[in-house]
MARLOZA-627720 format. One record per atom (N, C-alpha, C): residue in one letter; y, x, z. Coordinates in steps of 0.1 Angstrom, whole numbers, plus 2048, in hexadecimal, padded with zeros to 3 digits. Layout:
N
aYXZ ...
***
This chain:
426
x7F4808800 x800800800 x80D809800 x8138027F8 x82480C7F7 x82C808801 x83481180A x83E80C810 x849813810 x85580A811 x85E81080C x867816818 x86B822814 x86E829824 x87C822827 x87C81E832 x88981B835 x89082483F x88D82B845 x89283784B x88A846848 x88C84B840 x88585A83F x88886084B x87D86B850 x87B870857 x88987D85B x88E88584E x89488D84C x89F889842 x8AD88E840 x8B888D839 x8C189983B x8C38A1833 x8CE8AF838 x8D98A7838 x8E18AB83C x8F38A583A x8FC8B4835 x8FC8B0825 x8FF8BD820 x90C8B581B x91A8BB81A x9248B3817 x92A8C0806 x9388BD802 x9408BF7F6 x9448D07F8 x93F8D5807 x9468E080B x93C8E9807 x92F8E780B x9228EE808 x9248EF7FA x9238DF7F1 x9228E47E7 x92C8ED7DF x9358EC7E5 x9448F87DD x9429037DB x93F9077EB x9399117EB x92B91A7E5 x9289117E2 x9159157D8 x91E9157CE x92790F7C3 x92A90F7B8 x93691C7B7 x93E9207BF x94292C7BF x93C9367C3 x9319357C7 x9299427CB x9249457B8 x91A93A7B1 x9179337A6 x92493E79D x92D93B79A x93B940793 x93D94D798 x93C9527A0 x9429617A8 x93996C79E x92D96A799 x925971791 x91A97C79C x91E9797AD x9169817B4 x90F9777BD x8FF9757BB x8F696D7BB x8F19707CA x8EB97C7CC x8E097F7D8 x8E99837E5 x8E198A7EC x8EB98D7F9 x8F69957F6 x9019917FC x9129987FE x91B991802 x92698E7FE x93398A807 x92F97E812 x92B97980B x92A968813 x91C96A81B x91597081A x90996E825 x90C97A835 x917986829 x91D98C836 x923986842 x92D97E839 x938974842 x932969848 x921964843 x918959848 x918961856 x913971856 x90C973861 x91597686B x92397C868 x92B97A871 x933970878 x931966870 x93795187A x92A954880 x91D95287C x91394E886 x913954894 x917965890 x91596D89E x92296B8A9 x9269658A2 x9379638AD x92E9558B2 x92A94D8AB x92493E8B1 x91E93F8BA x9129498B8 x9069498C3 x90D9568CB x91B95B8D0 x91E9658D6 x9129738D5 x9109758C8 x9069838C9 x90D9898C4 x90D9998C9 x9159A08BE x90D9A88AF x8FD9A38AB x8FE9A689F x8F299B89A x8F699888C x8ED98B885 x8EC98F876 x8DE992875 x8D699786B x8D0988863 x8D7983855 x8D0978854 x8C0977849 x8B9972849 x8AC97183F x8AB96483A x8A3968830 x89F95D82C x894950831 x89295483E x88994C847 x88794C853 x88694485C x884944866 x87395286B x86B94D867 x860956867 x861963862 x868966855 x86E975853 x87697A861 x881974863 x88597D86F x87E97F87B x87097487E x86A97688C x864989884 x85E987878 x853991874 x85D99E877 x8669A1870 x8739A8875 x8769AF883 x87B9A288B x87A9A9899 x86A9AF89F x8669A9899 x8549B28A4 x8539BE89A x8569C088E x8559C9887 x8629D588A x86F9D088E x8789D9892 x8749E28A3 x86D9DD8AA x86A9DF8B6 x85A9E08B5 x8579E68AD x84D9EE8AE x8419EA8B5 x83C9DD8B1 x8339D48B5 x8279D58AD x81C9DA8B2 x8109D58A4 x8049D68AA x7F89DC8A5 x7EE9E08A9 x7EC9E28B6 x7E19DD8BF x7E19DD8CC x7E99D58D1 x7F59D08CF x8009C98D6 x7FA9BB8DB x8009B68E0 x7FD9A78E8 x80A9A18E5 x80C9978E0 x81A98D8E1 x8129828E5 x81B97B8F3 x81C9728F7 x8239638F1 x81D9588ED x8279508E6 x8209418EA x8259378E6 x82792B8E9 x8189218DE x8109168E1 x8079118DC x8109038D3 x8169018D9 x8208F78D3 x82D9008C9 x8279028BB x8309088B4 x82C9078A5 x83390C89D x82D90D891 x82691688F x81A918884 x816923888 x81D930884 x82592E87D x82D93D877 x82F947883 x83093F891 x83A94789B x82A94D8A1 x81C94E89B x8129518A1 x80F95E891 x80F951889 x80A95B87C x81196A878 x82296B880 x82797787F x822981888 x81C97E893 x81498789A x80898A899 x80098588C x7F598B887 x7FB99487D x807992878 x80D99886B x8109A7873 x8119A787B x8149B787E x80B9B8885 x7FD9B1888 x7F39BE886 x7F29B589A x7F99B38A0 x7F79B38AE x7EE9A38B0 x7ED9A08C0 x7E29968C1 x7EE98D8C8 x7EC97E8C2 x7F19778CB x7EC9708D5 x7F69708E0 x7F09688EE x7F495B8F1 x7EE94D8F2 x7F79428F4 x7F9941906 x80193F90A x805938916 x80492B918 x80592191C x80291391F x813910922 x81790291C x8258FA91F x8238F6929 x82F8F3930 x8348E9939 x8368DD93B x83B8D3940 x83D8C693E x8488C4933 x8538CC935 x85B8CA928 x8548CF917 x84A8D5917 x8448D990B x8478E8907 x8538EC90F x8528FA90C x847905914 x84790B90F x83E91A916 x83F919921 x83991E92B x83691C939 x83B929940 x841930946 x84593E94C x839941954 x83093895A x82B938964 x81F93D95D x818934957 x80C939949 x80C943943 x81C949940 x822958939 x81E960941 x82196194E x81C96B958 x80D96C95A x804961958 x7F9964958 x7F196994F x7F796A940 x7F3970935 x7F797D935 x80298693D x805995938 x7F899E93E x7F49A4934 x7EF9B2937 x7F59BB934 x7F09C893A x7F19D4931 x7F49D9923 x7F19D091A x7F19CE90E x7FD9C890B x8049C090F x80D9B290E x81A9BC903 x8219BB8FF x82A9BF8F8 x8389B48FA x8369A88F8 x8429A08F4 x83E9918F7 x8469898FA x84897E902 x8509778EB x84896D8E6 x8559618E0 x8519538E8 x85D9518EE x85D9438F2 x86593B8E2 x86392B8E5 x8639268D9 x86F91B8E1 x87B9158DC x88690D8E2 x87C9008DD x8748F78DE x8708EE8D2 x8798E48D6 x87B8E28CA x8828D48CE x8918D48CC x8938E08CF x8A38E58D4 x8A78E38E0 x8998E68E9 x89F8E38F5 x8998F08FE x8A48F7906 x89F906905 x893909910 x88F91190C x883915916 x88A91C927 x881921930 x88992393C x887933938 x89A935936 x89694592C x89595093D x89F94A945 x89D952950 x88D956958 x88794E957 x87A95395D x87695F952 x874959946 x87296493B x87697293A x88497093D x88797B93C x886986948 x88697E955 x87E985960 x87398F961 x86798395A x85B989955 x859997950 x864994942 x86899D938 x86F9AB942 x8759AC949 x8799B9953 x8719B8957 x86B9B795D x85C9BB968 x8549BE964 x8519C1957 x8459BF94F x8449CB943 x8529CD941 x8599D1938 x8569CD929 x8559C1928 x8519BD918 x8619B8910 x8619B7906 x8669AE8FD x8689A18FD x87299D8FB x87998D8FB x87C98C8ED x8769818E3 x87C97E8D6 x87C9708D5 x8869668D5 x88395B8D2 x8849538C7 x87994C8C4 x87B9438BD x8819368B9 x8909358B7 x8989328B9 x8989258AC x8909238A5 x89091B898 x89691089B x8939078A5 x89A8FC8A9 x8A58FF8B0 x8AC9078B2 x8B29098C1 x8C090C8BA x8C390E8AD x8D590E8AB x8DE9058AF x8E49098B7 x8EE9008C1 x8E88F88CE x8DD8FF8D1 x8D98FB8DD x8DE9068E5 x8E49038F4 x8E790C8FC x8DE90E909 x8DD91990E x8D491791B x8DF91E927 x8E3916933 x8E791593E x8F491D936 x8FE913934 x90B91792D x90D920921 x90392991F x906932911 x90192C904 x8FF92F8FA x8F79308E8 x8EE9388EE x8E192E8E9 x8D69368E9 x8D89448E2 x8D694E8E6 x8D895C8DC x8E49638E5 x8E99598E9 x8F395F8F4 x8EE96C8FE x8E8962907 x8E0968916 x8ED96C91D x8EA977925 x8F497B932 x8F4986931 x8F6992927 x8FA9A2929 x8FE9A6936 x9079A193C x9109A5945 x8FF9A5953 x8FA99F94F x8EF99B95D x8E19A2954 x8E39A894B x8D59AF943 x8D09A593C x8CF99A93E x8C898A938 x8CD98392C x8C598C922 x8C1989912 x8B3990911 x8B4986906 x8A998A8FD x8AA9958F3 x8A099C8EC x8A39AB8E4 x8A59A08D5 x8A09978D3 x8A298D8C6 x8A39808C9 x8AD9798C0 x8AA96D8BF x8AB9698B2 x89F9608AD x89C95889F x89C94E89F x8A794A892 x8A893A88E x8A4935882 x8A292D881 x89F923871 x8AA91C86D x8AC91E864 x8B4915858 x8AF91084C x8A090E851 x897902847 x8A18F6841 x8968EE83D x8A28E5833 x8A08D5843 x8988D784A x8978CF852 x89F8D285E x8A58E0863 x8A88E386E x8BC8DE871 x8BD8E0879 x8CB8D887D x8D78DD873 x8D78EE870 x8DE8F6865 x8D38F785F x8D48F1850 x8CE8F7842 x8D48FF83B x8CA907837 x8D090F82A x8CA90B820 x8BD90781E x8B08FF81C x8A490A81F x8A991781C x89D921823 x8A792982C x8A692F836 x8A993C835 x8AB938845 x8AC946850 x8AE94B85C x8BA953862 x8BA95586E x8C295D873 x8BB96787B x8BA97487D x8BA97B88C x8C697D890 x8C797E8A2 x8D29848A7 x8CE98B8B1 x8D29978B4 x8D09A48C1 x8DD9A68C6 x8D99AD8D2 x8E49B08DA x8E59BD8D5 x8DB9C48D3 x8D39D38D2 x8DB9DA8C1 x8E69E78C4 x8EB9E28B9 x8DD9EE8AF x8D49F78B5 x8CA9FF8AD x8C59F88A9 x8C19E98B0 x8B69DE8AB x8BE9DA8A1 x8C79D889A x8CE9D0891 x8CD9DB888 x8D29E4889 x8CE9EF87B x8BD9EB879 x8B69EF883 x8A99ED87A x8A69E1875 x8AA9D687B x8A89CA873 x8B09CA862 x8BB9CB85F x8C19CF856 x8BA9D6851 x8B29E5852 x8AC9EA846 x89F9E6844 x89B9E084F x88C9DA849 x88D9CF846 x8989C6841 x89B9BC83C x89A9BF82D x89C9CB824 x8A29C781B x8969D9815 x88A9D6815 x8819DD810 x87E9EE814 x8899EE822 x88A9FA82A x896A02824 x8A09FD819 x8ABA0A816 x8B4A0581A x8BCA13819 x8C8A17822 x8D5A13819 x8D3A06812 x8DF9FE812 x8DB9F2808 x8E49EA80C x8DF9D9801 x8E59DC7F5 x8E39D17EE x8E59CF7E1 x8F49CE7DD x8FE9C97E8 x90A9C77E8 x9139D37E7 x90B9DB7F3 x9139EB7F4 x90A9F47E5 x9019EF7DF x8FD9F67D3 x9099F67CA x9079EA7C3 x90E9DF7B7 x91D9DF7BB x9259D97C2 x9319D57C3 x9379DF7BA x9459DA7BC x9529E37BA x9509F07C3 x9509E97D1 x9519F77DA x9429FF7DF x9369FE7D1 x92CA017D4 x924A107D3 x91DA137D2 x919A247CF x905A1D7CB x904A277BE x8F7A217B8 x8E9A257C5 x8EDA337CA x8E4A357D1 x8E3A347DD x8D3A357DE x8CDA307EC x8BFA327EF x8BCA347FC x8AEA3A804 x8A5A2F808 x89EA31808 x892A28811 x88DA2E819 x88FA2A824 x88EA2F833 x885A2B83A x87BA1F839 x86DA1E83D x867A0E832 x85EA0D831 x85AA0582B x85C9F4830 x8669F082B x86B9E182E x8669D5823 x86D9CA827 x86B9B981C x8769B881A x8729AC811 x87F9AA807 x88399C813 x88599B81F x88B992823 x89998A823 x8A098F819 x8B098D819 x8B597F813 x8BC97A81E x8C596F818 x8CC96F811 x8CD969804 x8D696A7F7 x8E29617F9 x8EF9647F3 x8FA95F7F4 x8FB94B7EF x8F19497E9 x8F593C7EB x8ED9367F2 x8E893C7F8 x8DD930804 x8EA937814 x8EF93B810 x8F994481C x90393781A x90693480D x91893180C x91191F812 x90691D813 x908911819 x907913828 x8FF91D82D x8FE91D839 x90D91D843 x915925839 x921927842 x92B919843 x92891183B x92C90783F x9278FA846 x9188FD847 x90B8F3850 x9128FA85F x919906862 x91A90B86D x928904871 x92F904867 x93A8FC86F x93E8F1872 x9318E886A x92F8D986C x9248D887B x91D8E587E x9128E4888 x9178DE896 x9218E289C x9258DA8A8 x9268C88A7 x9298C589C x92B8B589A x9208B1897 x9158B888F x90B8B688D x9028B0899 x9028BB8A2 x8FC8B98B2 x9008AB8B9 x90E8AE8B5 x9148A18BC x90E8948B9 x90B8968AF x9078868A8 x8F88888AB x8F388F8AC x8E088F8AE x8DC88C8BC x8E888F8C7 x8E888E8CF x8EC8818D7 x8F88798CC x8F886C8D0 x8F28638CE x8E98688BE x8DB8608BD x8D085D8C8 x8D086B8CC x8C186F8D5 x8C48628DF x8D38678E7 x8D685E8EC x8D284E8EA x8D684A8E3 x8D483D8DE x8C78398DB x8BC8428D8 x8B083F8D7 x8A983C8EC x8B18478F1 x8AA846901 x8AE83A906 x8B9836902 x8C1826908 x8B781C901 x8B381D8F5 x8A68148EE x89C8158F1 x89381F8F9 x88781B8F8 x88482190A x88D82590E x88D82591F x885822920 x882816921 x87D80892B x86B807928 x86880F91B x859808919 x85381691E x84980A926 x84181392C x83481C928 x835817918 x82A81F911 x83182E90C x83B82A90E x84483B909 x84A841918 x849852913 x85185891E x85C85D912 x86785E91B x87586490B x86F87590E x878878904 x87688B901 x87989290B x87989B912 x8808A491F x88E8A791A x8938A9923 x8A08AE924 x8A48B9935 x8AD8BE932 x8B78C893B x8C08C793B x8C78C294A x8D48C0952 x8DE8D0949 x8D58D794C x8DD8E5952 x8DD8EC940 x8D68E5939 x8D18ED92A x8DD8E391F x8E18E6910 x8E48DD907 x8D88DD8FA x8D98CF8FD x8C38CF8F2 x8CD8CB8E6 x8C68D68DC x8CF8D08CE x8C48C68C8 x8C18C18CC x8B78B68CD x8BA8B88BD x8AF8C38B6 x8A68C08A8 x89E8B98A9 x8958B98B1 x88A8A98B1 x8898A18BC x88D8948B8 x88588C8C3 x87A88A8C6 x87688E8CE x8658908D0 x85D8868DB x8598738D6 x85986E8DE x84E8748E1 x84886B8F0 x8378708F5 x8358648F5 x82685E8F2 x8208568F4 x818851901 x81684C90B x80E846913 x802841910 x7FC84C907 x7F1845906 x7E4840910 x7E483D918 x7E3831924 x7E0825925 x7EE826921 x7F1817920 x7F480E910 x7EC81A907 x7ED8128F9 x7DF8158F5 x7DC8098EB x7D08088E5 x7CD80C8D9 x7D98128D5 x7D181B8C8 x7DE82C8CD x7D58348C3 x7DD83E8C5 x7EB8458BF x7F08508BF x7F58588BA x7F98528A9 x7EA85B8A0 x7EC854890 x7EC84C88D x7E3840898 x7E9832896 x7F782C895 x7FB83389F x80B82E8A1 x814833896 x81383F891 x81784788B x81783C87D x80B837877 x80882F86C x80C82386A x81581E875 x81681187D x826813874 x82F81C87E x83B823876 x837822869 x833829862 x83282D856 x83382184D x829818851 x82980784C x835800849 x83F804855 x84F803856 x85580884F x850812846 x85D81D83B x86282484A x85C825856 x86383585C x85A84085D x861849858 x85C857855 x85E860862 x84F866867 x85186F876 x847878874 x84588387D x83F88C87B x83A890889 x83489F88C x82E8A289B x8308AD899 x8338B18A4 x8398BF8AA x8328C68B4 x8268D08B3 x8248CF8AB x8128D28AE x80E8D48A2 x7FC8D78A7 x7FE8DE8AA x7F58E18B7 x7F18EE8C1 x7F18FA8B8 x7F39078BB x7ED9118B3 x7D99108B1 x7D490D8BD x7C49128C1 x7BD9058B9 x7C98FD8B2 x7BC8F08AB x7BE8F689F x7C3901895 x7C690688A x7B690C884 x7B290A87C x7A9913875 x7AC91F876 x7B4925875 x7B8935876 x7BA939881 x7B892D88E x7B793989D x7AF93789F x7A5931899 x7989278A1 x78C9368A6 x7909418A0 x78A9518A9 x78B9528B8 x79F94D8B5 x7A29508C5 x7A49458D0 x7A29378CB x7A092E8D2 x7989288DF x7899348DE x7849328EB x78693B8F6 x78C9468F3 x7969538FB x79C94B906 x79694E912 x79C94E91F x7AB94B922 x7B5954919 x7BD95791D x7C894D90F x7C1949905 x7C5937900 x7C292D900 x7C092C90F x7BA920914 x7CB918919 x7CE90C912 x7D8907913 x7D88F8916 x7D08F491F x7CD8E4924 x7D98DD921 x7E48E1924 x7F28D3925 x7F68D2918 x7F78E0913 x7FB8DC902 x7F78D28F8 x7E68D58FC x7D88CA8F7 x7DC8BF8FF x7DF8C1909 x7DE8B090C x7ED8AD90B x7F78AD906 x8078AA901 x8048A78F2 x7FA8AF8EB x7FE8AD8DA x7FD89F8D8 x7F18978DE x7EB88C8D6 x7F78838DC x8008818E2 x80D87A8E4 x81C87D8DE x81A8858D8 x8248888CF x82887F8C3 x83487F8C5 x83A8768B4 x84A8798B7 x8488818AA x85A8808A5 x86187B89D x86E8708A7 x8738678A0 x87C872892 x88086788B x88C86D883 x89886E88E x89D879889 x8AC87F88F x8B3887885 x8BE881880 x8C788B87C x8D488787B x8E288D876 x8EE886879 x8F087E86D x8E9879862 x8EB86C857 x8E5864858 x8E0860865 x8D885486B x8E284F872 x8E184286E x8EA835874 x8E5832880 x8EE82988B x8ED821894 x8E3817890 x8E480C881 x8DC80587F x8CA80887E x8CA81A874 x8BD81E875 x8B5821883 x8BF82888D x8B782989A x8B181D8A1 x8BB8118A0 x8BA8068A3 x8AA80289F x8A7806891 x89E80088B x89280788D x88F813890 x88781B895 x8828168A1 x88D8178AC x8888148B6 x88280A8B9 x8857FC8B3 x8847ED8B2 x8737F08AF x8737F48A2 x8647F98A0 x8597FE8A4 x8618088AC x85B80F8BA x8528038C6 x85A7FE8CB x85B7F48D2 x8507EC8D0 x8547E98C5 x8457D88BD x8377E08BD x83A7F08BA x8287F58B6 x8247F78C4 x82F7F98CC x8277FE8DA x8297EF8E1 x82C7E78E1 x82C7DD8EA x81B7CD8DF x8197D28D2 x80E7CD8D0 x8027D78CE x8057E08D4 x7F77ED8D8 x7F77EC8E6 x7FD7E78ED x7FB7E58FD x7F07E2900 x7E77EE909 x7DC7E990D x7D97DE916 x7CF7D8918 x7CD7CE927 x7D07D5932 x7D87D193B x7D77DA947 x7CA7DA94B x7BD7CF94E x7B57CF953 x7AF7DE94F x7B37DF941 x7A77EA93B x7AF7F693C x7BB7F893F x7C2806944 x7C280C955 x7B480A95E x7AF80C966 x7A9819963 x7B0822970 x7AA831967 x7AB83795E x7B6835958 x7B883B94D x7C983F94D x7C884D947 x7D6855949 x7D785A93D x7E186493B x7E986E933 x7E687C937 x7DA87F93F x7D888B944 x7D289393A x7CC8A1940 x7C58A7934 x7B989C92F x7BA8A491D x7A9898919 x79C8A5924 x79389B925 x78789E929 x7838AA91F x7838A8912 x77E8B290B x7818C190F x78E8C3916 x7938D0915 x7988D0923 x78D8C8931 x7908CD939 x78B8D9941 x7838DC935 x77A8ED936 x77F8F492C x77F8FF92C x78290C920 x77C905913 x78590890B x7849008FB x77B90C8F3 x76D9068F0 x76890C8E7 x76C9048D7 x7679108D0 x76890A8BF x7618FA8BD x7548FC8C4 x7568EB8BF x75A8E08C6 x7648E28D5 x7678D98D8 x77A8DC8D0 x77F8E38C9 x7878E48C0 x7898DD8B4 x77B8DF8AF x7758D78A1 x7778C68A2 x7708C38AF x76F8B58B7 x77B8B08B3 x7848B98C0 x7928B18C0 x79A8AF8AF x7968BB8AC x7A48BB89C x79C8B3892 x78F8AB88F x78789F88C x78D897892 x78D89289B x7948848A1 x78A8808AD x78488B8B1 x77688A8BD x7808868C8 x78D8868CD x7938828D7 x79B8778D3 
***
């Protein structure tokens, strides 16, 4: 059956300024990285108070980047989050090191507490993941991170224009030692700034910024800009073996203006979010997304939870229920350990991640973005409402029954209680 979307899931809000800008970059006759992605990376690093911002063409190029500027690989351990994409796992097989999952918290981020249980000897580097845009607790992290002496890089992909306890994520507290050695963002075509592909790193570290710069752009000792220009010189060295990660000037010339619409952007995502918690408060088959008094969530996704409990069908039920309606949602995200490509390290002691497993199968993310109407939230929510209030189970028959871990994984997760679950055995 066809249905016709009446709220898509996603919409960029790209306005006449972006495009100007693409069509004079288009005219100028200089295509790839130079003026404009320079000037991209300097608004961003005044934004997020860092003093240096290296931009790529991806969110997952810059994570590979930072573990590759700091000297991360073979033998190493990175610590990272089960609730992510897998890119922020697959760049730590990319250089050769092993990843470690830690277990979330009630808010969905990484757990500090589970972090500490995972460092060995081996441990190298801590990425916590902002999901959501709602920031992780960077101060325990970073604690860890001195006592331990590892690495801090965050995965920042949701997290532009989220603040944690008064600063820009990427900020931290110099003055008190409390930053991270990287932080990475996304400017996918879904994320709050689009370019439609491309990333940022930013460091405090100004050696780490040189090495990011030359192993950005195939390991030599100058870009294409300082080649070519007016004020260019033809030659140049290769100084260790780098990628071609570099942001080209017209995925820049939009970015720099997604950045200066980004604060209004928030604004409006945020009076959505709002507006969705005032709507669906009250049903008791939903809990709303977490939030922090003390943090600013740039609320990239609304991420309701389900009660499954108290409802009679599940998760992709509900999910298909929406869909029936023309609304378009998505989940945020599969565990790393239900992937076919960790399913090696899945029964490892030490990715053993009960809360994450038992948080995925209640996940659903509404649409959010700032070209959504009052009327479309309205209509979401209303929606919301009717599938969970005619999925309402009998109370008689919600005797003993919770939202806790599934039974399946309340023992160490072997492969075929993995198989089970990512079949539909839970």
């Amino acid at each position: 059956m066809s249905t016709t979307v009446q709220v898509p899931y996603h919409r960029p809000s790209i306005g006449q300024e972006e495009i100007k800008e693409v069509v004079d970059v288009l005219e100028s006759g200089w295509l790839t990285t130079g003026p404009r992605t320079a000037q991209f990376e300097q608004e961003f690093s005044q934004y997020v108070n860092a003093p240096h911002a290296q931009a790529v063409n991806s969110c997952t190029s810059g994570l590979h980047l930072a573990l590759a500027a700091l000297n991360i690989g073979p033998g190493a351990e990175v610590i990272t989050t089960p609730l992510t994409f897998c890119a922020t796992v697959n760049v730590i097989l990319h250089v050769g090191a092993t990843p470690v999952l830690a277990d979330v918290g009630p808010d969905g981020n990484i757990d500090p507490a589970s972090v500490a249980s995972r460092i060995t000897e081996r441990t190298r580097a801590i990425i916590p993941v902002h999901l959501a845009g709602l920031p992780c607790n960077m101060e325990a992290i970073w604690s860890l991170a001195r006592e331990h002496g590892l690495h801090v890089i965050e995965d920042a992909a949701h997290a532009a224009g989220s603040h944690y306890r008064g600063q820009p994520i990427g900020a931290g507290y110099p003055a008190k030692g409390q930053y991270s050695d990287a932080v990475v963002y996304s400017f996918y075509a879904t994320k709050n700034l689009t370019t439609g592909e491309g990333g940022m790193v930013t460091t405090h570290d100004k050696a780490l910024a040189e090495s990011l710069k030359t192993l950005c752009l195939h390991g030599i000792s100058k870009d294409a800009w300082n080649r070519y220009s007016d004020r260019g010189n033809w030659y140049y060295e290769v100084l260790c073996p780098g990628f071609k990660y570099n942001l080209p000037d017209i995925l820049s010339a939009i970015g720099i203006h997604q950045l200066r619409k980004l604060e209004g952007f928030i604004e409006a995502r945020t009076r959505l979010a709002e507006a969705y918690n005032s709507l669906l408060g009250e049903v008791e088959e939903l809990e709303l997304p977490p939030d922090k008094s003390d943090c600013r969530n740039a609320w990239h996704l609304y991420t309701l939870r389900l009660n499954l409990g108290k409802l009679a069908i599940n998760r992709d039920a509900f999910i298909l229920e929406l869909k029936n309606r023309g609304i378009g949602t998505s989940v945020h995200f599969i565990p790393i350990m239900l992937h076919p490509f960790f399913e090696a390290h899945a029964s490892r002691i030490e990715n053993q991640c009960p809360r994450a497993l038992a948080l995925y199968p209640r996940l659903i993310s509404l649409p959010l973005y700032p070209g959504m109407t009052e009327a479309q939230v309205a209509y979401v929510a209303q929606s919301v409402k009717e599938i969970a209030r005619q999925a309402r189970k009998n109370p008689i028959c919600q005797q003993g029954l919770t939202n806790e871990v599934p039974a399946l994984f309340s023992s160490p997760v072997s492969n075929e209680k993995v198989r089970s679950y990512r079949s539909g055995g839970q």
